[in-house]
C-alpha positions, 0 to 999 in steps of 0.5 A, a space after each residue: 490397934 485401936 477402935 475410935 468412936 464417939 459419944 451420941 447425943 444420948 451420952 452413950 459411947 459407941 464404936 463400929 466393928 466390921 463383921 463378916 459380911 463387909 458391913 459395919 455393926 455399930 453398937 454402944 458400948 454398956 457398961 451396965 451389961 456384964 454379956 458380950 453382945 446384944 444384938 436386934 434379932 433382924 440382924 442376928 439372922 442377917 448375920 448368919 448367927 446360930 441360934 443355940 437356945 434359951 438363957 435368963 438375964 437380970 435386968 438392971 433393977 432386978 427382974 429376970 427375962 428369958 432371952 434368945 442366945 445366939 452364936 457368931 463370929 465378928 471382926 475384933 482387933 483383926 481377928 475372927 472371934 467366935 461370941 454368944 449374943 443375946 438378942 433384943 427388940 431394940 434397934 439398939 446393939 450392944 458391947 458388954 464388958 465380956 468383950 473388954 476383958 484384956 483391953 482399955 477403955 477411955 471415954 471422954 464425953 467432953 472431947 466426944 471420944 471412945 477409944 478400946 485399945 488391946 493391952 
């Protein structure tokens, strides 16, 4: 099994997972963000994700924010897997490299493909 996805005009690749619900959570994949997932607090309670406290991030140039944690299940690879996600103001969803550990991840920005394979 493998996700397919694009790159946006922003250059940033993206894929689409199903969630529970039967909708699709379109998110970019952030290399920069060492977390499972990120996700806008509206869609967090959509969801249904458990609000489980609060944790400390380091941003990219160093600073540390406060962030909401929540916990949830998704659609990965078929299988129902339980996460822990941050959540943003942002109407941007993120996929940290959590989520890539024991799988492959190829961008080719040129021929506009993301692809996740399981190894």
């Amino acid at each position: 099994m493998m996700l397919q996805g694009w790159v946006d005009d922003q250059l940033s690749p993206r894929i689409k997972i199903p969630t529970l619900l039967g909708t699709d959570l379109e998110l970019v994949i952030d290399t920069g963000f060492n977390g499972e997932m990120m996700l806008p607090a509206q869609r967090l309670q959509q969801l249904g994700f458990i609000y489980r406290g609060w944790t400390v991030v380091e941003l990219a140039d160093g600073s540390q924010v406060a962030s909401r944690l929540y916990e949830g299940i998704i659609h990965w690879f078929d299988e129902e897997k339980k996460i822990r996600v941050h959540a943003t103001e942002s109407d941007d969803a993120l996929l940290g490299t959590r989520m890539l550990i024991g799988y492959l991840f190829e961008l080719d920005v040129e021929e506009n493909r993301v692809v996740v394979v399981k190894k």
